[in-house]
PAPA-944535 format. One line per 10 residues: their letters; for each residue x, y, z of C-alpha. Coordinates in steps of 0.1 Angstrom, whole numbers, plus 5000, padded with zeros to 4 digits. Example, Ala and Ser with C-alpha at 12.3 -4.5 7.8 and 13.67 -1.06 7.14 Angstrom:
<sites>
AS	5123/4955/5078 | 5137/4989/5071
</sites>
This chain:
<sites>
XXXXXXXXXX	4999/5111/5350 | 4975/5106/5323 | 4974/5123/5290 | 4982/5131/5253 | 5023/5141/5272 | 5037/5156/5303 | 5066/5182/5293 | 5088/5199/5321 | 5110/5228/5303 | 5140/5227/5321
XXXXXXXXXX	5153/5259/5304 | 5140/5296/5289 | 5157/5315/5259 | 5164/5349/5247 | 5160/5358/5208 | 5193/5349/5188 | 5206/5334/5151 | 5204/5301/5160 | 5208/5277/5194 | 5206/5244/5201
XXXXXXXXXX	5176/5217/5213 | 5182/5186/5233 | 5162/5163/5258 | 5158/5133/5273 | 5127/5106/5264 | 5114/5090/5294 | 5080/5062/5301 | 5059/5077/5323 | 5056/5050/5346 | 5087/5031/5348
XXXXXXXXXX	5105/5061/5344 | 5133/5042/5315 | 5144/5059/5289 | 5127/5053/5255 | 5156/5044/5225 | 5146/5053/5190 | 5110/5079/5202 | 5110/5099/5169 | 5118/5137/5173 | 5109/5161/5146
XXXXXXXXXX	5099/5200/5141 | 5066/5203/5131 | 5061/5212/5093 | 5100/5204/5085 | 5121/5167/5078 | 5144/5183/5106 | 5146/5154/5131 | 5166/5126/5145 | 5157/5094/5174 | 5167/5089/5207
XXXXXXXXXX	5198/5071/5215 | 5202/5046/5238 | 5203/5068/5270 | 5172/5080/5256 | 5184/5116/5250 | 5189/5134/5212 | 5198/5170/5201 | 5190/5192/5172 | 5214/5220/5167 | 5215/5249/5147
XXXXXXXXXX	5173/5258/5153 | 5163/5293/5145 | 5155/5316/5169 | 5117/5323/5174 | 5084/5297/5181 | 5086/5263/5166 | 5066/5228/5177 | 5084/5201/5190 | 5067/5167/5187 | 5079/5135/5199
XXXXXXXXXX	5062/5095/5193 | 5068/5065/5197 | 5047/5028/5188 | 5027/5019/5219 | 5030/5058/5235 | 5003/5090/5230 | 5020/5116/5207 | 5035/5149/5222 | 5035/5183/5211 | 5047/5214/5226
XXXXXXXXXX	5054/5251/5214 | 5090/5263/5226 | 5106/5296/5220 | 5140/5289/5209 | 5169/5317/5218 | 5203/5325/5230 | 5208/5295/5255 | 5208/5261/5245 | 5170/5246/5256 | 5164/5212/5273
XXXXXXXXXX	5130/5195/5271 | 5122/5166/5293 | 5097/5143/5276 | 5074/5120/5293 | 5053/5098/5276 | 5021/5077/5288 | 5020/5046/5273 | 4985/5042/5290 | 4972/5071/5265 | 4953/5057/5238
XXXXXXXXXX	4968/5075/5205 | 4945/5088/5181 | 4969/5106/5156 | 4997/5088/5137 | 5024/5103/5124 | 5026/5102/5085 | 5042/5111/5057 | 5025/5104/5026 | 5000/5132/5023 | 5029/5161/5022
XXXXXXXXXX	5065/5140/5024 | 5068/5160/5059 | 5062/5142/5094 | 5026/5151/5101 | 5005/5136/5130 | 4974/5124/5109 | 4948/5144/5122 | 4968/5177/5109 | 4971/5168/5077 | 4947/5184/5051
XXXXXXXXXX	4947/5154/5029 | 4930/5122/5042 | 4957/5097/5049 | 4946/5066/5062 | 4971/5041/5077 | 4976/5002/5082 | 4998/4991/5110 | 5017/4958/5110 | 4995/4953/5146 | 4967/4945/5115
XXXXXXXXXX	4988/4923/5094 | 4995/4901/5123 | 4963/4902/5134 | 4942/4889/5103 | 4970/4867/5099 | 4979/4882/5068 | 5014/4863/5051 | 5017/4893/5019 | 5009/4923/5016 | 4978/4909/4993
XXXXXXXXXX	4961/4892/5026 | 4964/4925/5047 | 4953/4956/5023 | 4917/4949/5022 | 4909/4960/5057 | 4911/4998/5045 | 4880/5020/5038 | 4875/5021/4999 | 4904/4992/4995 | 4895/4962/4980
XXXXXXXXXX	4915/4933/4967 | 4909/4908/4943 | 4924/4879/4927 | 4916/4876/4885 | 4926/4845/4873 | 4919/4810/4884 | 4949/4791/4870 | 4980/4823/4884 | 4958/4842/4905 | 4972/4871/4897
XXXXXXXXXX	4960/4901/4914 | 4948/4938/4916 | 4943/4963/4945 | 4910/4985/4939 | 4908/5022/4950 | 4875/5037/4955 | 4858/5012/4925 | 4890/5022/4901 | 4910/4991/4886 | 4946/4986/4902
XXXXXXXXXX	4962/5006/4868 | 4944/5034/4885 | 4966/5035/4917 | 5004/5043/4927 | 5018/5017/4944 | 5052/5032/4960 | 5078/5015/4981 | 5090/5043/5012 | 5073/5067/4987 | 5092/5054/4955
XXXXXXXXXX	5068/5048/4922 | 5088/5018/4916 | 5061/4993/4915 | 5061/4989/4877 | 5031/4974/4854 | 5044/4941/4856 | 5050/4945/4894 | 5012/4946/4895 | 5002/4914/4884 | 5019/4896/4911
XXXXXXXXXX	5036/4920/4934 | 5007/4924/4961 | 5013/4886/4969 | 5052/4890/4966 | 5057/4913/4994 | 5057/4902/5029 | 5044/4916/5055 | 5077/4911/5079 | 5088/4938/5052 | 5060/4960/5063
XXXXXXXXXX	5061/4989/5092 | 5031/5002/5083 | 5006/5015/5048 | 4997/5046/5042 | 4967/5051/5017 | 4954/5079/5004 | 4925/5074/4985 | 4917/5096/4951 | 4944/5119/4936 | 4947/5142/4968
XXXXXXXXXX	4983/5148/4965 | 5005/5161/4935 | 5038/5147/4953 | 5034/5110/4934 | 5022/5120/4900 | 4991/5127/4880 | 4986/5090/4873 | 4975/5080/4909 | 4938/5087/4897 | 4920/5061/4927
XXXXXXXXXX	4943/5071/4947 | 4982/5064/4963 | 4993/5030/4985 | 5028/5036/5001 | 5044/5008/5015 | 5070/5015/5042 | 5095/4990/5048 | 5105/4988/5086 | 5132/5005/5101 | 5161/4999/5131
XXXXXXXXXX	5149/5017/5160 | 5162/4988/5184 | 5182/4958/5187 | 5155/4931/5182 | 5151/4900/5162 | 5120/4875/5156 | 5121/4842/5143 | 5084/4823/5129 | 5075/4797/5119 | 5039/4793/5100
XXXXXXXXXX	5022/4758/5091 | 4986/4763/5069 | 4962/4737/5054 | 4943/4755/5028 | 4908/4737/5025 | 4924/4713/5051 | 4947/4697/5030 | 4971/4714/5010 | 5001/4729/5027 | 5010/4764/5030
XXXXXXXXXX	5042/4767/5053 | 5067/4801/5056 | 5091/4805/5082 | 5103/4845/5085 | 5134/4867/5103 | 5138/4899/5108 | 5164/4913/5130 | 5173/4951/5137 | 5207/4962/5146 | 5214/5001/5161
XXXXXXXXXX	5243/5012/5176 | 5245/5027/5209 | 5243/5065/5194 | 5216/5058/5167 | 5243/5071/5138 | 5238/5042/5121 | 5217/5006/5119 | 5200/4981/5100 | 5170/4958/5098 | 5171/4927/5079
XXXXXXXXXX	5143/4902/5067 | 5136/4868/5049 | 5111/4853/5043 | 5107/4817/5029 | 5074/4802/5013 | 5061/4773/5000 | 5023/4765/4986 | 5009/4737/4972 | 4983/4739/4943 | 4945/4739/4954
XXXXXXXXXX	4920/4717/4933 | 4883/4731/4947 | 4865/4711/4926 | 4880/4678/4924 | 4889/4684/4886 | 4925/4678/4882 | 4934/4716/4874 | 4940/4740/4904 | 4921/4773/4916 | 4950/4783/4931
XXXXXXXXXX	4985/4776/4922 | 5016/4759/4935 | 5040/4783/4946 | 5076/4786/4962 | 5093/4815/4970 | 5121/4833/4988 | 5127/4872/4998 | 5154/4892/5013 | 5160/4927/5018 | 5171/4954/5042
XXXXXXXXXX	5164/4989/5053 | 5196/5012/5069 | 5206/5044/5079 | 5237/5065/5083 | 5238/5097/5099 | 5268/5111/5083 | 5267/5145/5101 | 5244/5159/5127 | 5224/5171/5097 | 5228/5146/5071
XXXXXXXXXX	5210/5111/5072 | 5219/5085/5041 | 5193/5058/5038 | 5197/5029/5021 | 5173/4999/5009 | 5172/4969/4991 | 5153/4937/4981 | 5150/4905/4958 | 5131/4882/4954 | 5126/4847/4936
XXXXXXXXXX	5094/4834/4932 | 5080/4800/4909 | 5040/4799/4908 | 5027/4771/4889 | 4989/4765/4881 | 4966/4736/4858 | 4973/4697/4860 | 5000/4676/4862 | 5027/4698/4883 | 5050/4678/4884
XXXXXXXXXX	5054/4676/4844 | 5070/4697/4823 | 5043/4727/4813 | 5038/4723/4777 | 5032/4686/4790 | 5000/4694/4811 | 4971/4692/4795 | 4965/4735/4809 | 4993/4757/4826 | 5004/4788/4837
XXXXXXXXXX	5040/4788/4852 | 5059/4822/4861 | 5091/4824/4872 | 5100/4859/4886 | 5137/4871/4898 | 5133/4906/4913 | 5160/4930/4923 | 5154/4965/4935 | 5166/4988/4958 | 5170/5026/4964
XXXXXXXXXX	5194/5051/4984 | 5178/5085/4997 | 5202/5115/5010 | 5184/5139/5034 | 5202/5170/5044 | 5185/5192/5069 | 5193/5230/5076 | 5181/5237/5110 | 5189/5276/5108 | 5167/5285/5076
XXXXXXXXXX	5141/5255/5089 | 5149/5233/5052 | 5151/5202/5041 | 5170/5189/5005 | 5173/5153/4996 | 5178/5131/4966 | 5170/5099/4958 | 5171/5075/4933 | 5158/5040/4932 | 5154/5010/4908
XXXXXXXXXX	5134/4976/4901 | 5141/4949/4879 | 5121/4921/4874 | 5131/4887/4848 | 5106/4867/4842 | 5099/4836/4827 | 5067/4821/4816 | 5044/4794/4795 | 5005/4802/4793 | 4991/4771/4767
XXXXXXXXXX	4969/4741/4767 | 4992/4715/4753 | 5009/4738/4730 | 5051/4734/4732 | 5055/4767/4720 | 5039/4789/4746 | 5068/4797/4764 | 5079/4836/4771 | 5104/4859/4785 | 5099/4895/4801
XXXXXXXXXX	5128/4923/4813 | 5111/4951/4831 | 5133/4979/4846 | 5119/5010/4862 | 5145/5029/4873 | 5131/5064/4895 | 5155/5094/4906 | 5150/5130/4916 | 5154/5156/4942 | 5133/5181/4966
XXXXXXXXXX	5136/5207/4986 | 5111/5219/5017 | 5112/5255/5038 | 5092/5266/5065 | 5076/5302/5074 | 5066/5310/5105 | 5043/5343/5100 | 5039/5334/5066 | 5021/5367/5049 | 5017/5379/5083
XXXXXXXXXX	5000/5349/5101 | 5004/5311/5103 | 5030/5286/5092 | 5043/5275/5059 | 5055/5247/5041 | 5069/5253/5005 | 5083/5221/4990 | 5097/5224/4953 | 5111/5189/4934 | 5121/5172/4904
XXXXXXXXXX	5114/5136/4897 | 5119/5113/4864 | 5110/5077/4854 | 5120/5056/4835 | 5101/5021/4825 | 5113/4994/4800 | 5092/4965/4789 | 5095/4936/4766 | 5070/4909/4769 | 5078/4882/4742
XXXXXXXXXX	5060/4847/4732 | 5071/4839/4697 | 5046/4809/4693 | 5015/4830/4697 | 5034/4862/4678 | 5030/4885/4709 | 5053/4913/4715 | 5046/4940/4739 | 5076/4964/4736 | 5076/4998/4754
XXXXXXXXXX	5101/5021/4767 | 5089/5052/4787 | 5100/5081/4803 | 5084/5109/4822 | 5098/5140/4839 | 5076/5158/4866 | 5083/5192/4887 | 5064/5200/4919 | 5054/5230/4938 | 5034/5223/4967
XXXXXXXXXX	5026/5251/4995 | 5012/5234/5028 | 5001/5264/5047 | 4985/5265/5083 | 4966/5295/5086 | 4956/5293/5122 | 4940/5269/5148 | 4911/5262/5122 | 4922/5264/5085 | 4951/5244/5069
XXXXXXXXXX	4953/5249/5025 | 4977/5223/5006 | 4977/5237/4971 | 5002/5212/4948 | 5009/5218/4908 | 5026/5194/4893 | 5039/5196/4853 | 5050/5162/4833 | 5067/5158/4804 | 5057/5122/4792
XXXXXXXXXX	5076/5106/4762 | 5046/5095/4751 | 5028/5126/4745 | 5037/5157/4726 | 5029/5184/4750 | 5034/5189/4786 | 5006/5182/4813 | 4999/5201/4840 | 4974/5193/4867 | 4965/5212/4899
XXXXXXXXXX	4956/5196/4932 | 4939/5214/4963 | 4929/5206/4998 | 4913/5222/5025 | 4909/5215/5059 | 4893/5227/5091 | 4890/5221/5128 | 4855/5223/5136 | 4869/5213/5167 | 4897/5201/5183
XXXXXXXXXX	4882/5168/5176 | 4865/5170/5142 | 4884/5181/5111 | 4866/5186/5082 | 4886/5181/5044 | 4875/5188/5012 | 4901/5186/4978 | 4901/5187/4939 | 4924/5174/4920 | 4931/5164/4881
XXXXXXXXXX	4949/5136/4868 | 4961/5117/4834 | 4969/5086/4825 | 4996/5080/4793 | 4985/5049/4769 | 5011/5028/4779 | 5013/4996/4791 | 4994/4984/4823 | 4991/4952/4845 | 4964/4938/4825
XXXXXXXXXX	4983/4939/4790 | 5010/4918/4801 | 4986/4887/4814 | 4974/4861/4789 | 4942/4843/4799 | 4926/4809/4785 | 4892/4807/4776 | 4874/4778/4758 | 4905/4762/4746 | 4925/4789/4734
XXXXXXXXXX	4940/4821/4749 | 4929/4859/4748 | 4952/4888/4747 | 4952/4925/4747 | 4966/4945/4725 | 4971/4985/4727 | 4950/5002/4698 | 4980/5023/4678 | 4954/5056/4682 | 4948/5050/4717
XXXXXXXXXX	4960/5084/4734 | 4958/5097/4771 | 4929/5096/4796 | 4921/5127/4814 | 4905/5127/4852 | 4887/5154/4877 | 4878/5144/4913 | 4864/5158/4942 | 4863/5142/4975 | 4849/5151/5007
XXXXXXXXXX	4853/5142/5044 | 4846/5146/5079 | 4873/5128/5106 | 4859/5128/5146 | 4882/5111/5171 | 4873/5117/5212 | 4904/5103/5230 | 4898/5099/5266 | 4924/5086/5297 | 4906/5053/5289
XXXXXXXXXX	4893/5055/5258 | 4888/5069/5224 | 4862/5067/5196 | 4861/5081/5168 | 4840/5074/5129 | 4855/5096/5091 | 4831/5100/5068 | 4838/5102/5030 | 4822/5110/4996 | 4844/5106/4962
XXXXXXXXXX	4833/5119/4928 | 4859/5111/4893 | 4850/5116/4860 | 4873/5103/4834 | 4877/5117/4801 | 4883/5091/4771 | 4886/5066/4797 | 4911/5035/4789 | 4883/5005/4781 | 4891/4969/4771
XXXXXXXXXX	4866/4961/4740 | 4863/4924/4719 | 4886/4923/4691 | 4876/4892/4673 | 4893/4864/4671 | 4937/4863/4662 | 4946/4864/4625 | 4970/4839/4634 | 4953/4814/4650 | 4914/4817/4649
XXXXXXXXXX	4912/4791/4681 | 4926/4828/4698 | 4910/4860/4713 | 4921/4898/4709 | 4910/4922/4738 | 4916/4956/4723 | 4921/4985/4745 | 4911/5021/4738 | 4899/5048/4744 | 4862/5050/4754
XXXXXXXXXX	4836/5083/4760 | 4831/5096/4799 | 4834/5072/4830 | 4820/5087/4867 | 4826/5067/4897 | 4810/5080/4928 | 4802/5069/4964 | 4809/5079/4995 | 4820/5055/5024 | 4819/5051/5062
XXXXXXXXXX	4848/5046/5089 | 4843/5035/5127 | 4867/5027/5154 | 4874/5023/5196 | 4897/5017/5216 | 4893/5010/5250 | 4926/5009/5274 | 4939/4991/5245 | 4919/4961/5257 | 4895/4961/5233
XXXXXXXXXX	4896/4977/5196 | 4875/4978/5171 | 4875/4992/5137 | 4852/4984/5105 | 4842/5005/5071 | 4816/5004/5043 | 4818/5020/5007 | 4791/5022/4989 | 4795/5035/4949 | 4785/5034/4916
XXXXXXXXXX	4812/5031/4884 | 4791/5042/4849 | 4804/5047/4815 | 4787/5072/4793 | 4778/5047/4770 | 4781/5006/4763 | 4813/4987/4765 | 4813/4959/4742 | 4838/4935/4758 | 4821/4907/4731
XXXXXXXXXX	4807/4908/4701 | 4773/4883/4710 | 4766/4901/4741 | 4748/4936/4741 | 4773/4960/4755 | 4770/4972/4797 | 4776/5006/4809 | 4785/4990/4839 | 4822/4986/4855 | 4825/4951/4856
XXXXXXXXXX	4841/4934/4882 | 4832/4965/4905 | 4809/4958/4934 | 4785/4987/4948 | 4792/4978/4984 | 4822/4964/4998 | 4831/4964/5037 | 4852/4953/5065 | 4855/4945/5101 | 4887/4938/5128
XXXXXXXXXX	4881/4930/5166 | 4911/4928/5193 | 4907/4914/5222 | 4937/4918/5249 | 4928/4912/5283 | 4963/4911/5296 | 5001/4916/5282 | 5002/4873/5266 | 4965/4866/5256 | 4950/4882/5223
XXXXXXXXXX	4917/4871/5202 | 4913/4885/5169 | 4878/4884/5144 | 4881/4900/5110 | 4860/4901/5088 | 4858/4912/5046 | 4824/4914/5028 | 4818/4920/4987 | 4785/4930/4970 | 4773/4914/4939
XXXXXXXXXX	4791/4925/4905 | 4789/4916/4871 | 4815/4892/4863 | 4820/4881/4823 | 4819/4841/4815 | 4834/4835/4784 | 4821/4809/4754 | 4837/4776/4752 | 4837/4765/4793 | 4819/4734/4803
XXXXXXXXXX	4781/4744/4801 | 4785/4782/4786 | 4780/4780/4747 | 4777/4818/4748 | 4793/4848/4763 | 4771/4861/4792 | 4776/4882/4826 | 4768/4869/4857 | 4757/4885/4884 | 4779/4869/4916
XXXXXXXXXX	4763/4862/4948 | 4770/4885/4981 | 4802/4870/5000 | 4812/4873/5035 | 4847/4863/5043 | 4852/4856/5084 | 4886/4854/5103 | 4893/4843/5137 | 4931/4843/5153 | 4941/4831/5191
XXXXXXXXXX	4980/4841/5204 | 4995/4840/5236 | 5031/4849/5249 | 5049/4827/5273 | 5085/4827/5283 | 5105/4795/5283 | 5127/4789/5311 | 5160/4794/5303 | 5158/4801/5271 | 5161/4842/5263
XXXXXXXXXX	5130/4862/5245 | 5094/4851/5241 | 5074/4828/5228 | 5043/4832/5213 | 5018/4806/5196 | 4991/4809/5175 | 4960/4793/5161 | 4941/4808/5133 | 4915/4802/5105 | 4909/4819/5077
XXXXXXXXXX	4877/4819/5058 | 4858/4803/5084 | 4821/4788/5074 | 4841/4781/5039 | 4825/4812/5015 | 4845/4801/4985 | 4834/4802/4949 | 4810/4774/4944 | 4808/4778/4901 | 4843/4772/4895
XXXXXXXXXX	4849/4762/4857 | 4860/4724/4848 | 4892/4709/4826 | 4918/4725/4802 | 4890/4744/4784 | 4879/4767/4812 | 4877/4804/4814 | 4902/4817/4836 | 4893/4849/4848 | 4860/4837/4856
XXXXXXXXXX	4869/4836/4893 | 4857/4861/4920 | 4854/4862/4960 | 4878/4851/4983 | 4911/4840/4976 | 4911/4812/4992 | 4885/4782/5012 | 4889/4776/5048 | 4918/4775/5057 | 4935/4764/5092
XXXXXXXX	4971/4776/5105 | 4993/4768/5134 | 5021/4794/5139 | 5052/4800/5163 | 5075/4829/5172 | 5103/4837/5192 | 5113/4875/5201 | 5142/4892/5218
</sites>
């Protein structure tokens, strides 16, 4: 039987305190039970999985009308609205896995299970299913194929990197690990490419500051990363082999492995990941465009139920990592005639307590989660003093609590959700040869109230206010956040929100990276009278999604308007008092900033043969008045580095259960990109204006299995990068301007890959 779910109630009730809810998960074709389906009560964290007889239980539910809903990967979702009573209820759940699924469940718009199309703020999600299929080996290869998402790498000797959000720098954004504002300023420089994406289940983005749940400082917007976790015993073993512009090696071999036992009280997945890159020379010059690196992660997501209510979750991860850019890599650094060599040791982890109250429909949990990052570094041309340390440790805790109404004010259902969260973030950036100290400890205290009220069929509000207390400011902050949706139809939802923001004048990714340009280095430095920046934004959308038995289509539309208030700018400071050969990047605070746009979304799916899905944004980012980021250049009012149309494409192709062709595709706009004084052929300081570039992907798999040998096989053939768009203007020798770099992050590049599964 085709469909969204068929449901048979085995079981009425009569009106009492409290009863119990069990039933049995089943495919609707084979008929086998389904371990690990996800079961949840709409509008609560009251949930639990299937075990391995596919059956689960909720006890102690509350008499009256609640929604069950049930999901699993690869099955349509299922809803159904039961009256809970005297008698214990049983539910028998069938689900299709020939339905094509048009609404996943997420959690980052209102830290409740929500299937996507319910929520009132626009969550958009990226599945591993992409990852694998663009071939992606971090999370930094993946995250561009979002609407409004683009990526970019910033320097051509580390490549260090920074996600954008609707045309607003990567400072702009929250980067949170299973909803955790861990990801610290120094995590930013490097941490997109440090991540790998056998870590990943899925991303949620939500793009602008539609939610007060994460803080007022996610201004472009909120990426959460969500690690995977143990539904089923499985494990996978791959092996990758790359030639990046046909030559230079790029080799990882992964594991991940998920243990659960038979009742689902308890498992664990486990992943590692090893890499190893050799430095790229585009240009035949000696001195790489992108660096040698090496590199080894670990971690772990687990659960213990340690009641029938109580669920203890627990996750961790390090990392070591050496990158390595210039000449002569094999030499010593201060040997090379230019390097850039970071050695990162990252430890971090978190443990989450969820305790659920069926009877009074609530949900209280605390948390608290950490990151520390060493690093070790050496930015110079020749110079033996350029070495450096940096400790980073962001250390996050807090706790909230969620009810649900039903008849809330005499209609509809409610969600109030009250919490407490601090942070805490320590820096100290050091290189006593060039005099630079960055020193900052911060803390900040928030409280939430967030209502998440569903009026009717047609009208959901999410009103959030959120107070902080930052140690940095004198005065608390508080900043209101609204959304609004409504069901045109059962397929169109239309969302509008408002929301305000700050930003404190701390430290951010770009203050802790030191460039070379024309010989010497440039720096930034925080101006002592810098104070916070304020935001406003408005975004609107409309989401349309047809799902069919065979098919479903479906486009979102989006406009985004932010104005920011004594917006953060980075301006020339002359040249360093120390040593002239130097450069000081000052940052302050500027007049009014407005970045606006709006950006398109469109997707099918037929019989999961054949999926498609590709965006556009189109924007403009303005300052009030001139920048002057040098002081022989007339100033711009013009974000640089910020394209007015960026885009993307992906194309599946599965004709049966072993065969799969993928195309992706990633296309930048021109932007105005600075070229500093000093490189080969530039005697002056002057923007250029970069040519349109269209990055093009193609990937071939198939799944065999070996005789005799347990699990599946799958091979792989990919290219990256195909007709070879690279950056043709690189600059030459020691004396180049490093941040002159833009486009993709890397030339052609071929790949050969194998895995094993089971």
């Amino acid at each position: 039987m085709r469909g969204l779910a068929v449901a048979l109630l085995v079981c009425s009730a009569v009106s009492l305190e409290a009863s119990t809810l069990s039933g049995r998960v089943r495919d609707a074709r084979s008929g086998e039970r389904i371990i690990g389906a996800n079961i949840h009560l709409e509008g609560t964290l009251i949930g639990t999985v299937t075990d391995t007889a596919g059956m689960f239980m909720l006890q102690g539910i509350p008499s009256g009308s609640v929604r069950l809903r049930a999901g699993y990967i690869g099955y349509a979702n299922f809803a159904r609205d039961l009256t809970v009573g005297a008698d214990p209820l049983f539910i028998e759940i069938v689900l299709d896995p020939e339905a094509i699924e048009y609404g996943p469940i997420v959690v980052t718009g209102t830290r409740t299970e929500k299937v996507r199309t319910e929520v009132p703020v626009m969550v958009s999600v990226l599945d591993a299913g992409t990852l694998v299929s663009t071939n992606a080996r971090s999370l930094l290869d993946g995250l561009g194929y979002q609407s409004g998402v683009r990526v970019e790498i910033d320097c051509q000797t580390c490549n260090y990197s920074q996600v954008r959000l609707n045309g607003l720098g990567g400072s702009y954004s929250q980067v949170l690990i299973n909803g955790r504002p861990v990801f610290s300023a120094l995590s930013g420089l490097y941490g997109l490419e440090q991540i790998p994406t056998g870590m990943v289940e899925r991303i949620e983005v939500i793009r602008g500051g539609a939610s007060a749940l994460y803080g007022a400082s996610a201004i472009g917007g909120t990426i959460n990363i969500i690690t995977r976790e143990p539904r089923v015993n499985s494990s996978v073993i791959g092996f990758d082999n790359g030639w990046i512009g046909g030559g230079t090696p790029d080799r990882s071999l992964s594991l991940n492995t998920s243990m659960v036992d038979p009742d689902q009280r308890n498992g664990m997945t486990v992943f590692g990941t090893f890499r190893k890159r050799g430095g790229f020379d585009a240009n035949g010059d000696g001195f790489t465009e992108a660096p040698e690196i090496s590199n080894n992660s670990f971690g772990l997501t687990s659960f213990l139920k340690l009641g029938e209510q109580t669920r203890l979750t627990l996750d961790a991860q390090s990392l070591q990592e050496e990158r390595r850019g210039g000449n002569a890599l094999d030499m010593p650094p201060h040997k090379a005639d230019q390097a850039e060599q970071r050695t990162h040791t990252v430890l971090g982890g978190g443990i989450t307590l969820v305790h659920t109250i069926p009877s009074l429909l609530s949900t209280v949990s605390a948390y608290v989660s950490g990151l520390h990052t060493g690093r070790k570094h050496y930015t110079g041309v020749g110079h033996a003093d350029a070495y450096g340390t940096t400790e980073n440790l962001t250390l996050v805790y807090g706790a909230q609590f969620s009810r649900s109404h039903q008849g809330f004010l005499g209609w509809g259902e409610n969600t109030i959700t009250v919490g407490l969260e601090g942070q805490y973030d320590d820096i100290a950036d050091r290189i006593p040869g060039y005099r630079h100290e960055l020193v900052q400890a911060t803390q900040q205290i928030g409280m939430l109230l967030q209502t998440d009220w569903k009026m009717d069929e047609h009208w959901t509000i999410l009103f959030g206010l959120r107070g902080d207390r930052h140690g940095l400011l004198d005065r608390i902050l508080v900043h209101p956040r609204v959304n609004i949706m409504y069901n045109l139809t059962r397929f169109l939802q239309w969302r509008g929100s408002y929301s305000t923001g700050f930003r404190a004048p701390q430290a951010f990714d770009a203050d802790l990276h030191i460039a070379f340009a024309g010989g010497g280095i440039s720096m930034v430095r925080i101006d002592p009278a810098l104070r916070e920046e304020s935001s406003r934004s408005l975004s609107t959308s409309l989401d349309f999604n047809l799902p069919s038995a065979h098919m479903i289509w479906g486009f979102t539309l989006e406009g985004f308007h932010t104005v920011l208030n004594d917006a953060f700018i980075l301006e020339d400071g002359g040249a360093d008092p120390d040593d002239p050969a130097n450069a000081i990047l000052i940052r302050r605070n500027g007049g009014r900033a407005t970045v606006a746009g709006a950006s398109v979304e469109v997707r099918a799916n037929v019989d999961d043969v054949l999926e498609v899905t590709a965006g556009a944004t189109l924007q403009r980012s303005v300052y009030d008045r001139s920048v002057r980021w040098s002081d022989t250049v007339p100033g711009s009012v013009r974000f640089l580095r910020t394209p007015d149309v960026y885009g993307f494409g992906v194309l599946d192709l599965r004709p049966d259960d072993r065969f799969t062709v993928s195309l992706n595709g990633l296309f930048t706009g021109p932007m105005i990109v600075p070229h500093l004084a000093g490189a080969p052929g530039v005697p002056a300081d002057v923007l250029v204006r970069t040519p349109p570039m269209l990055e093009f992907g193609a990937k071939v798999s198939y799944m065999f299995a070996a005789g005799g040998i347990p699990g599946r096989w799958q091979v792989s053939a990919a290219v990256q990068n195909v007709f070879d768009v690279y950056q043709a203007d690189f600059d030459t020798g020691p004396y180049r301007d490093s941040n002159y770099i833009y486009g993709p992050a890397r030339p052609r590049t071929f790949s050969l890959g194998l895995q094993l599964m089971f």
